[in-house]
C-alpha positions as CSV (number, residue, x, y, z in Angstrom):
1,X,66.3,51.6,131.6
2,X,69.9,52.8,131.5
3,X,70.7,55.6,129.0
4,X,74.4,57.0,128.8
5,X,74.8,60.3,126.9
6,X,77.8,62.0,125.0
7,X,78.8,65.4,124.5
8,X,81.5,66.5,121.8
9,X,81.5,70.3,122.2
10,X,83.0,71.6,125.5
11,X,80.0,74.6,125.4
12,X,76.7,72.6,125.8
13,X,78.1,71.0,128.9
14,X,76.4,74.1,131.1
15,X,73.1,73.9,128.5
16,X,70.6,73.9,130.4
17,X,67.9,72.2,128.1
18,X,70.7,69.4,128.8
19,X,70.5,69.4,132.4
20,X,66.6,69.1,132.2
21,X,66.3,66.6,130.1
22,X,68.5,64.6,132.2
23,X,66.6,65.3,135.1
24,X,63.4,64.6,133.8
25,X,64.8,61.1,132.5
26,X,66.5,60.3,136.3
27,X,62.8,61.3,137.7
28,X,61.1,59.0,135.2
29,X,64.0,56.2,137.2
30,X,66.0,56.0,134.2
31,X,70.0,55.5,135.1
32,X,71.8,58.1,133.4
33,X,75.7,58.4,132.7
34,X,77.9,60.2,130.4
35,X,80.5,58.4,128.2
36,X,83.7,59.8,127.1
37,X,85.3,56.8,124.7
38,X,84.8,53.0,123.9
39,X,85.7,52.4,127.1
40,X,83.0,53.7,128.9
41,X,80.4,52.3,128.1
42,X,78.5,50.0,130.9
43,X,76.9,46.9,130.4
44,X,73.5,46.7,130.4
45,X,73.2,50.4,128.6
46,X,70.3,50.3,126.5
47,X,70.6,53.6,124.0
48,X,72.8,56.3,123.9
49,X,71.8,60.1,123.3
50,X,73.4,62.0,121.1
51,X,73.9,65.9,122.2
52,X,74.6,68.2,119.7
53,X,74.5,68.3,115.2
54,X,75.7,65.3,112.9
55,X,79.2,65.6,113.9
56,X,78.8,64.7,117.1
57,X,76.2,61.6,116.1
58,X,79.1,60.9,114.1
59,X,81.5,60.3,116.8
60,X,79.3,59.1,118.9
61,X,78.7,55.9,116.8
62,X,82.3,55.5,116.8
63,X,82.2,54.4,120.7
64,X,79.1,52.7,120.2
65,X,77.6,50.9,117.3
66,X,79.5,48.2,116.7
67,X,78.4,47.4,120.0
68,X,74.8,46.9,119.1
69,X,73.8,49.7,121.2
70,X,71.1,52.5,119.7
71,X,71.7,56.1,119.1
72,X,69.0,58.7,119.9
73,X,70.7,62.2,118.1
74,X,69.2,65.0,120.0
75,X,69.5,68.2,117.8
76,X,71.8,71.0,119.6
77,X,73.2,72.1,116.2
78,X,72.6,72.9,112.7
79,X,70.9,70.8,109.5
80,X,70.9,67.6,111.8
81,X,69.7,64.6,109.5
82,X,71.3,62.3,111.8
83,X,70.4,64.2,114.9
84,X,66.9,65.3,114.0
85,X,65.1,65.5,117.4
86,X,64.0,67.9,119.4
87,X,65.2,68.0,123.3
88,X,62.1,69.1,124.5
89,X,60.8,66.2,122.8
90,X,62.5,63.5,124.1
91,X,61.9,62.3,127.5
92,X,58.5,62.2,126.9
93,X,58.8,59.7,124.2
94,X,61.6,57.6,126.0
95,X,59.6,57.2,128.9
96,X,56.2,56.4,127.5
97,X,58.3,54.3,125.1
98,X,56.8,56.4,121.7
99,X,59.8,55.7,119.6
100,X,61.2,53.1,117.2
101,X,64.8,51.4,116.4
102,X,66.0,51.3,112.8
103,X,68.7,49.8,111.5
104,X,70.9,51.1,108.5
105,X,73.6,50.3,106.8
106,X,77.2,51.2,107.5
107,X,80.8,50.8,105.8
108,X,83.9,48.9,106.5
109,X,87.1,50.0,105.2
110,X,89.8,47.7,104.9
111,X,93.3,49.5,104.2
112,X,95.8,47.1,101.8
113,X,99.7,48.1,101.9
114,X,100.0,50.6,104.9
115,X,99.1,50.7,108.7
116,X,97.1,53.0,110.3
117,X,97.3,53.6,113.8
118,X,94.2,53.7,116.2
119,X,92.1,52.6,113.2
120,X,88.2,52.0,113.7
121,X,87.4,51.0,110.4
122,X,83.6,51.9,110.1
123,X,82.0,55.0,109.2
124,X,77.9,55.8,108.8
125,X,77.7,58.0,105.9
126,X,80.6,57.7,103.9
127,X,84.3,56.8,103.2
128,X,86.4,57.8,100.3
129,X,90.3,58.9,99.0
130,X,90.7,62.9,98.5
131,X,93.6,64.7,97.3
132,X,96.1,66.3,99.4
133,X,97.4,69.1,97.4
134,X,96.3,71.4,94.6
135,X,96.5,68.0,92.3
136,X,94.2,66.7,90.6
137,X,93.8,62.8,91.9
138,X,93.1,59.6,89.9
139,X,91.5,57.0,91.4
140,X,91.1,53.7,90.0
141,X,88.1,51.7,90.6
142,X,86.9,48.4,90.6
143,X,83.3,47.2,91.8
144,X,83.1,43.2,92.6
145,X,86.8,42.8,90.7
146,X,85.1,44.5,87.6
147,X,87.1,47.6,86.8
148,X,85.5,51.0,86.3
149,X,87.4,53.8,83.9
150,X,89.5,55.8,86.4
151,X,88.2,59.1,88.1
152,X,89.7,62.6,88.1
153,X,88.5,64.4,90.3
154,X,89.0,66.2,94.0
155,X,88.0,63.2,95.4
156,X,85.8,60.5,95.4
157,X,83.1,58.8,97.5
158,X,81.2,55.9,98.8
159,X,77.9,56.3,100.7
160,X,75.2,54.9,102.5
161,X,72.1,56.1,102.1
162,X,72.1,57.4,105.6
163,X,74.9,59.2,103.9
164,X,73.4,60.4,100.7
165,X,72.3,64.0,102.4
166,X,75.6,64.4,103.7
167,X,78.9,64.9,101.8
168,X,77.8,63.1,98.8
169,X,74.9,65.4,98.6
170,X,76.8,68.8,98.3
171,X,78.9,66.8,95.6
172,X,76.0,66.0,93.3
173,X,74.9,62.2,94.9
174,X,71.3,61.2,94.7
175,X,69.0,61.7,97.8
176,X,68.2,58.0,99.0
177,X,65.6,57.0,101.4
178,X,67.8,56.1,104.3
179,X,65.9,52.6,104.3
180,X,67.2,51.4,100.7
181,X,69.7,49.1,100.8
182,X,72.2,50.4,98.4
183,X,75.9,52.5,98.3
184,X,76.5,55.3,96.4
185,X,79.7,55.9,94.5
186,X,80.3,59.8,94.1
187,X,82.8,62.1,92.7
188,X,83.8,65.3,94.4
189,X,84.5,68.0,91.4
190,X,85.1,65.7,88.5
191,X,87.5,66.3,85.6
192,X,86.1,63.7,83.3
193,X,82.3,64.9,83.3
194,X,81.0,62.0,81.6
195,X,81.8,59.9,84.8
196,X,79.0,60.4,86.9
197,X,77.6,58.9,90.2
198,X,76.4,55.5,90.4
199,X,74.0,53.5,92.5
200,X,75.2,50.5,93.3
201,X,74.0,47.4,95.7
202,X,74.8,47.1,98.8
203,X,76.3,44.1,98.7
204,X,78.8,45.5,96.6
205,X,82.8,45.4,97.1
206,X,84.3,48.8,96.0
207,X,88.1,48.7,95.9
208,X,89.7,52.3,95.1
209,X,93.6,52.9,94.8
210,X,94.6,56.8,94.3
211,X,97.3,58.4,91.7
212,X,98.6,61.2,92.9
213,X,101.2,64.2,91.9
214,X,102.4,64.2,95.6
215,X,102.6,60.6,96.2
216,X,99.6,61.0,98.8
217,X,96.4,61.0,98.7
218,X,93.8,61.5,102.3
219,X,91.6,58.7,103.1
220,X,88.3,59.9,104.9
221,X,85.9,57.7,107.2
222,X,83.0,59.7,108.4
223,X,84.4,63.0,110.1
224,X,88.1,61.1,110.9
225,X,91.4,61.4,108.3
226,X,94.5,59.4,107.8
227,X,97.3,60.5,105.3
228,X,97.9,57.4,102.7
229,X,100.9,56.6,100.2
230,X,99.6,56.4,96.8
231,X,99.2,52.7,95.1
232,X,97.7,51.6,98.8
233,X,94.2,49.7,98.2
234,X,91.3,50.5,100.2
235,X,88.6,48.4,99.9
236,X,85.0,49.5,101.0
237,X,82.1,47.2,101.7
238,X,78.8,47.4,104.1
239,X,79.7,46.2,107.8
240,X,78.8,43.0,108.9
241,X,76.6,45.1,111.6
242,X,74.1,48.1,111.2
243,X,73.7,51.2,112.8
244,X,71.2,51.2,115.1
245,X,69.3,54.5,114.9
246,X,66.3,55.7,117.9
247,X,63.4,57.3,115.8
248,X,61.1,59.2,118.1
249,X,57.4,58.6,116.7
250,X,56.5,61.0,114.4
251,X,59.4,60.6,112.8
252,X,59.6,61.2,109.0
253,X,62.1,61.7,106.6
254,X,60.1,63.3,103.8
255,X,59.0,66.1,106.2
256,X,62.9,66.4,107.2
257,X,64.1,67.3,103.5
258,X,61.0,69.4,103.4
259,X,62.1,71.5,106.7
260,X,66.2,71.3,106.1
261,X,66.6,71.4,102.5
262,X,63.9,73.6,101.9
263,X,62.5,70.8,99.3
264,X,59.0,72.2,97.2
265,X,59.6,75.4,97.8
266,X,58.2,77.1,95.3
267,X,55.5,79.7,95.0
268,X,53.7,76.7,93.0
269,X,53.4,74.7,96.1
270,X,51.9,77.3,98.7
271,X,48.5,75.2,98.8
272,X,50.8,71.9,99.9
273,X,50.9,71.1,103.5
């Protein structure tokens, strides 16, 4: 087995629950090497881990998954629905091969009317337009050519349901199971309160243009920016490739929402396992 690793933040490199998992996983005669960018990635690899919270699962799917190659998020930061495993778990299932790959839905962006340098157009739990000032901004919204009334609002988003306990959470979105095969079309701090989110299918094409009091408006793709003229189309539809997400066994996403959200907790529930 060859397993290549990335680390965002600078402070985990001298971790030393890091260093023993990796020696653990070189005694077990698995080839281990760090990646850095796209680049770096060997043939042959056959997952990658993950060190650190969703941010970093984040950017690591940006050097990998549209390569096909798995994502094991090991959990060295905070809520971690992304990266939800424990180190001290892992080598134990790798080696004794006690996990699962999934595969979920992503997004493709497609930008209409401006260029945007160094551009990977793919993100795993959402992609939207956001305002850029203390404006409010309209976006107009069509779903398969069928136009939608326009939103006012902070911003608004599209998301997977990988995606649906991220950002579009804290805005109001639905929880999804991350198996369901459906986008989510959120606003962030609406002004017309009868618009609210919507389900939608998966196969859905979502184009959203902005109107904007600065002439701007900030297109987001996972945890990456780009500054866009107003009028520009960006169209957002699933990728024509999944993410490909390492699920240790045991693995459940229920008992996740229960532990990070604090979901049931009431003093109702204290007989509930």
């Amino acid at each position: 087995m060859k397993v290549a690793f990335f680390i965002k933040k600078d402070e985990l490199r001298g971790d030393s629950r890091i260093a023993a998992l990796l020696s653990q996983l070189r005694q077990a005669g698995v080839e281990v090497y760090e990646i850095h960018c796209r680049n770096c990635v060997q043939q042959g690899t056959d997952l990658l881990l993950s060190f650190g919270g969703d941010g970093t699962f984040l950017s690591a799917a940006h050097r990998v998954a549209d390569a096909g190659i798995p994502i094991l998020g090991v959990n060295l930061g905070r809520l971690g629905f992304l990266s939800s495993h424990r180190i001290e778990d892992v080598a134990a299932h790798l080696t004794s091969g006690n996990y699962s790959v999934k595969e979920r839905t992503m997004l493709q962006v497609s930008v209409h009317g401006a260029d945007i340098e160094d551009f990977w157009p793919y993100a795993v739990n959402e992609a939207g337009l956001h305002r850029s000032d203390a404006g409010t901004l309209g976006v107009d919204v069509s779903i398969d050519g069928v136009r939608l009334p326009a939103y006012w609002a902070d911003g608004l988003i599209v998301a997977t349901s990988i995606g649906s306990t991220a950002y579009s959470l804290s805005a109001g979105g639905p929880i999804c199971l991350p198996a369901s095969s459906v986008l989510l079309l959120t606003p962030v701090a609406p002004h017309n309160l009868n618009l609210r989110p919507v389900v939608l299918p998966a196969s859905s094409c979502i184009s959203l243009t902005a109107r904007s009091r600065s002439g701007k408006a900030l297109l987001s793709v996972d945890n990456r920016d780009y500054t866009l003229p107003e009028g520009v189309e960006v169209e957002i539809r699933q990728a024509p490739f999944k993410l490909k997400k390492v699920c240790l066994e045991g693995d459940n996403f229920i008992d996740a929402l229960k532990d990070r959200l604090f979901w049931g907790k009431d003093v109702r529930n204290s007989n509930e396992g």
